[in-house]
C-alpha positions as CSV (number, residue, x, y, z in Angstrom):
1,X,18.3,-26.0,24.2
2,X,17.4,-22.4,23.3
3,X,14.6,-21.0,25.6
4,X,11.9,-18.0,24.4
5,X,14.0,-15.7,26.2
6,X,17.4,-16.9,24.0
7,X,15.3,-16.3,20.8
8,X,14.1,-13.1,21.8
9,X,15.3,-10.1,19.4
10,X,16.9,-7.1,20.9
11,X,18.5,-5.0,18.6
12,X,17.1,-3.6,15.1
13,X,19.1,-1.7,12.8
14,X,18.3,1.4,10.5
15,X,20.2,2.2,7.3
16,X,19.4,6.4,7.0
17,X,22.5,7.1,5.1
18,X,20.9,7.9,1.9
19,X,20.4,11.0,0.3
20,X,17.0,11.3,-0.5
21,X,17.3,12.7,-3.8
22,X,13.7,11.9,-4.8
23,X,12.4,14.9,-2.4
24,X,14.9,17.2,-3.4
25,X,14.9,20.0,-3.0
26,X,13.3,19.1,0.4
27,X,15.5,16.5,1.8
28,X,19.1,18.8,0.6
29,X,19.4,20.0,4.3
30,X,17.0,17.6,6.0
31,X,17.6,13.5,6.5
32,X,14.5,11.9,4.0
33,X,13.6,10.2,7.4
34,X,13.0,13.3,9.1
35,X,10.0,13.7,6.4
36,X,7.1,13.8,8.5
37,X,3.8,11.9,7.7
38,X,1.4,14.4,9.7
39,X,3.3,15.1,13.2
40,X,5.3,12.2,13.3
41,X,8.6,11.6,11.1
42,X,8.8,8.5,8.9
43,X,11.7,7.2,10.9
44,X,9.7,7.6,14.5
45,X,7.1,5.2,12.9
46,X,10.0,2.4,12.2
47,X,11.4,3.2,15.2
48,X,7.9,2.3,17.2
49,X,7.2,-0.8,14.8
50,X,10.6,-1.9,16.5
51,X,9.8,-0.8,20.2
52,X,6.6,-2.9,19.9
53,X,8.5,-6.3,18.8
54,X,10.5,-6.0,21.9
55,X,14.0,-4.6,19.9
56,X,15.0,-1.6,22.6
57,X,18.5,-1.4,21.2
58,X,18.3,0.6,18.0
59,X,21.2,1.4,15.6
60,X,21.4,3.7,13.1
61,X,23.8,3.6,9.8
62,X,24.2,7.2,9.2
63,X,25.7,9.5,6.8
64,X,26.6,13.6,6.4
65,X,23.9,15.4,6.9
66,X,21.7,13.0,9.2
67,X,22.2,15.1,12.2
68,X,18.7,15.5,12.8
69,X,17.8,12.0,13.7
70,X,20.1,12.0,16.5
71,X,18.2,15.1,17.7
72,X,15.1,13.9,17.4
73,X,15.6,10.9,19.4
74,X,17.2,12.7,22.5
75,X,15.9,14.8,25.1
76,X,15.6,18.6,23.7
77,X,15.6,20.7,27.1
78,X,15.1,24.1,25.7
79,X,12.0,23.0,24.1
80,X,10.5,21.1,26.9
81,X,10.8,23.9,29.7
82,X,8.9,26.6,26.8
83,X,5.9,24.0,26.0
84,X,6.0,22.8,30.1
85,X,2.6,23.2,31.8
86,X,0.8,23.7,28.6
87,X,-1.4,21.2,26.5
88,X,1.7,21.0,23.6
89,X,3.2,18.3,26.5
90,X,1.6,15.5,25.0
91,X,2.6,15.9,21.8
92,X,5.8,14.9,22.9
93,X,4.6,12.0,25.1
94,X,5.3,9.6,22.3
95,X,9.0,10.4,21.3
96,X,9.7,10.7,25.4
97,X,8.8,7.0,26.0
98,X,11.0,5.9,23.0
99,X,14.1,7.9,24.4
100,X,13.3,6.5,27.9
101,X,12.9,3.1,27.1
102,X,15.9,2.3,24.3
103,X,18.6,2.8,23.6
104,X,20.1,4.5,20.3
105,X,23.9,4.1,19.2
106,X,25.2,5.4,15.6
107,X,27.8,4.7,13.1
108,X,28.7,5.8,9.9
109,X,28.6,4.6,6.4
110,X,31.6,6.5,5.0
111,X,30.5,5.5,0.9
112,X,26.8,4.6,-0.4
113,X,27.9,1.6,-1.5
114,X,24.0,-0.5,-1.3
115,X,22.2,-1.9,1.7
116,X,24.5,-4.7,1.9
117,X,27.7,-2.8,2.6
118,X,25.5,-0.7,5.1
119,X,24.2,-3.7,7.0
120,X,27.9,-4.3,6.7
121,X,28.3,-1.2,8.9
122,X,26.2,-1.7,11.6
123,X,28.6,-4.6,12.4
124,X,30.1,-3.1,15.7
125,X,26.5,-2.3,16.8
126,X,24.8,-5.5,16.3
127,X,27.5,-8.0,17.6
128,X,27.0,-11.4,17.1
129,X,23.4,-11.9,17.4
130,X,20.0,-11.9,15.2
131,X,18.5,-8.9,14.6
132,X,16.0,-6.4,12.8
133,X,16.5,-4.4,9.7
134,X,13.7,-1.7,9.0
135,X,14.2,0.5,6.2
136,X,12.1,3.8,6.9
137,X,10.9,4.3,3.5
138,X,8.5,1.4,3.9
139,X,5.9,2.6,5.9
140,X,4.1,-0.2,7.2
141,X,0.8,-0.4,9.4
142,X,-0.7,-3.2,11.1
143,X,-3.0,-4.6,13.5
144,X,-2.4,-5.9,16.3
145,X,0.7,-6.6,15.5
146,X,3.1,-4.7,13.6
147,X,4.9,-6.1,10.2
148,X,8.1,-6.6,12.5
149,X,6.4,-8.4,15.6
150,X,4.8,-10.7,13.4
151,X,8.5,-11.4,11.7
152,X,9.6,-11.6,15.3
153,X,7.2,-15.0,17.0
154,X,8.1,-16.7,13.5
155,X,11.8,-16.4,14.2
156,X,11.3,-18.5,17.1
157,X,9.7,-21.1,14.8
158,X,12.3,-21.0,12.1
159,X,15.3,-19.7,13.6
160,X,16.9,-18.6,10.2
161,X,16.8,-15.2,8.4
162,X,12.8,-13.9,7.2
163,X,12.6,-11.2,4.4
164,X,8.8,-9.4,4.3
165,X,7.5,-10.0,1.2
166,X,4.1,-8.7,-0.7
167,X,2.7,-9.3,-4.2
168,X,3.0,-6.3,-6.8
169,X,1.8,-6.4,-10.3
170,X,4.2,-8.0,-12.4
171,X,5.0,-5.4,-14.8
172,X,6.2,-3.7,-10.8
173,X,8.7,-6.9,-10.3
174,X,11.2,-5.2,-12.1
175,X,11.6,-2.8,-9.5
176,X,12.1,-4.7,-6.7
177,X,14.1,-7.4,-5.2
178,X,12.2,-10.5,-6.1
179,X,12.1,-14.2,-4.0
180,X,11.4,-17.4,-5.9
181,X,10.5,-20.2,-3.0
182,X,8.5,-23.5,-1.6
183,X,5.1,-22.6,-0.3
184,X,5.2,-24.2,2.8
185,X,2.3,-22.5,4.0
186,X,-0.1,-19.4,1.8
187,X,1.8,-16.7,3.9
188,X,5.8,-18.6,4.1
189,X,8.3,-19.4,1.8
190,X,11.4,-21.1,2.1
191,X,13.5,-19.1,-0.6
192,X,14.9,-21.0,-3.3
193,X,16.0,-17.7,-5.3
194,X,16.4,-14.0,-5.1
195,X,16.9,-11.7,-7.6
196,X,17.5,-7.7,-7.2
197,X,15.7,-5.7,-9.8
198,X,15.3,-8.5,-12.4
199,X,14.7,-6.9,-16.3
200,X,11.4,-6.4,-17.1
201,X,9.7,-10.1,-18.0
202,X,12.5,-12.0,-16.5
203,X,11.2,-11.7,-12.7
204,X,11.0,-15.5,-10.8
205,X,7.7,-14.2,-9.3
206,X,5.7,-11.0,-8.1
207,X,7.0,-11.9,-4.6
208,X,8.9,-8.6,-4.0
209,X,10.7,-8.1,-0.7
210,X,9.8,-5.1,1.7
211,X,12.0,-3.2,3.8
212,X,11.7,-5.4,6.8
213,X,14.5,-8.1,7.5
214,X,15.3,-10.1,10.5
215,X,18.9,-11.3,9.6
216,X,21.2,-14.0,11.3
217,X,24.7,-12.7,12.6
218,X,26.1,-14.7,9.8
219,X,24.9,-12.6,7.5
220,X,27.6,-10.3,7.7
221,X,30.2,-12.8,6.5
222,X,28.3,-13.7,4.1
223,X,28.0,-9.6,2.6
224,X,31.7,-9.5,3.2
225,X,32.1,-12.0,0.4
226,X,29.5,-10.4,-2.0
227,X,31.0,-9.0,-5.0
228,X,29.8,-5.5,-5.7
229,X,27.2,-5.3,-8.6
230,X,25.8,-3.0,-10.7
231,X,26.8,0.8,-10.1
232,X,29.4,-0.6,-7.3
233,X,27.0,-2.0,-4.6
234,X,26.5,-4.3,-2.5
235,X,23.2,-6.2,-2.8
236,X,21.7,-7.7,0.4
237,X,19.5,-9.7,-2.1
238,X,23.1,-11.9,-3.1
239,X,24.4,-12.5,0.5
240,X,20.7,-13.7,1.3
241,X,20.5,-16.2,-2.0
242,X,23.8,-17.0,-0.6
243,X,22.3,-18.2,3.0
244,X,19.3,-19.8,1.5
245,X,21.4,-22.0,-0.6
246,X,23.7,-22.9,2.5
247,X,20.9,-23.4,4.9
248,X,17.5,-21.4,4.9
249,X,16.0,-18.3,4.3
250,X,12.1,-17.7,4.8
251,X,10.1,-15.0,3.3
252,X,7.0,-14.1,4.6
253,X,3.9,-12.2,3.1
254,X,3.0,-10.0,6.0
255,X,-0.3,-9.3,7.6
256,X,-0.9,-5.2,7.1
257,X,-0.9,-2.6,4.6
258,X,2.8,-1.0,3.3
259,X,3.3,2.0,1.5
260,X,6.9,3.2,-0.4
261,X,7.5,6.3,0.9
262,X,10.3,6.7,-0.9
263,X,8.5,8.1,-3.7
264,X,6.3,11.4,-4.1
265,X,3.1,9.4,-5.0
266,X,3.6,6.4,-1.9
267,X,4.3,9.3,0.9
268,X,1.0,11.2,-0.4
269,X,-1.3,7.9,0.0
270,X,0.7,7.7,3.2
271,X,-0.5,11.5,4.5
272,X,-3.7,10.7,3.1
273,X,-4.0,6.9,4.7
274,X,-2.9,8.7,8.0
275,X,-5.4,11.3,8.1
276,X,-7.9,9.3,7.5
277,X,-7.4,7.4,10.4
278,X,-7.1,10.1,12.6
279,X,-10.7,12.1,11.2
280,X,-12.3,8.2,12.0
281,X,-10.9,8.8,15.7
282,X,-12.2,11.9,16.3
């Protein structure tokens, strides 16, 4: 029998290989990620929602031109000896306690061929084990636990792959990957179907999945036999339906507040959300 420690998630996986082209011309020479929400950079904030929910192992999929996150998550000497002995230190007390306490491996996704086929390429990181999948667009904040801790303590319940999911207005749906499921409680689903970016009126639900997934190793299998679908890609949405219909899938409508930072109007309510916090803890 599998003990807490067995069901425990170590690793957590970050697709960054995308170009951003939303924020152009910001993000031509710098990663989308690297776009910073007041002093931190979106993908620092994923990387702590993961450091909190006990994943210390942290792959990144990676593309040209995503340089800078492997910079920013390493030890920059020069810097460090010019702020030494001066009040700038604890600015970088965060980022420090990240780099000492994981660890961070890369690998490349040669093609942008969807989040599936990247998942896909995080295979030699992740092994054969479960594990998290943030995607640093979604900016998520919660309390006391974050989105992915909460995903985490119902994993040892279910023991199966969990999709974050929120309600968006309906005339949204279309925009999203969408979950169709049994209520077996007001915040859990068992998924019954999943659609990626259903026409406008034909959505199952306004259940729309997030970009937080824990995801069982056979998952990667399972995207090896997904056709590609529109524009060429790989959908994780169709190896997911996949799983639910061989065994289970659970989505679950998380506790905390999200916003899509993958578009101008999302990161702004970000900055704004942000700031706000920090004036109240003045």
């Amino acid at each position: 029998m599998l003990n807490e420690m067995d069901l425990m998630i170590k690793k957590c996986l970050f697709p960054v290989a995308g170009y951003g082209t939303r924020f152009l011309p910001a993000t031509k020479a710098m990663p989308k990620e690297m776009l910073p929400i007041l002093e931190k950079p979106l993908v620092q904030y994923g990387v702590e929602e993961a450091h909190q929910a006990g994943m210390r192992d942290i792959g990144f999929v990676t593309g040209r031109g995503k340089r800078a996150i492997e910079d920013h998550f390493d030890i920059s000497y020069e810097l460090e000896h010019q702020i030494a002995g001066t009040g700038k230190e604890t600015a970088l007390s965060g980022i420090r306690k990240l780099i000492e306490e994981s660890t961070f491996s890369y690998t490349r996704q040669i093609e942008m061929r969807g989040l599936g086929d990247a998942i896909l390429a995080g295979r030699t990181i992740i092994g054969d084990e479960p594990f998290g999948v943030v995607l640093a667009d979604d900016l998520c904040f919660a309390e006391p636990l974050g989105v992915l801790a909460q995903m985490a303590e119902l994993f040892k319940q279910f023991r199966c792959s969990i999709v974050a999911i929120e309600e968006v207005p309906e005339d949204q749906a279309h925009q999203y990957g969408v979950i169709e499921g049994e209520a077996l409680t007001d915040e859990i689903f068992r998924v019954t179907d999943m659609v990626e970016k259903p026409p406008k009126g034909t959505a199952p639900s306004n259940l729309a999945i997030i970009g937080r997934y824990i995801l069982t190793p056979d998952i990667f299998e399972l995207i090896e036999e997904t056709p590609p679908g529109k524009n060429g890609e790989v959908q994780i949405t169709d190896a997911l339906l996949t799983q639910a219909k061989r065994g289970c899938v659970i989505a679950y409508k998380f506790k905390g507040q999200r916003f899509d930072c993958g578009s101008i109007g999302g990161f702004v309510d970000a900055t704004n959300f942000c700031y706000s916090k920090m004036r109240d803890a003045e």
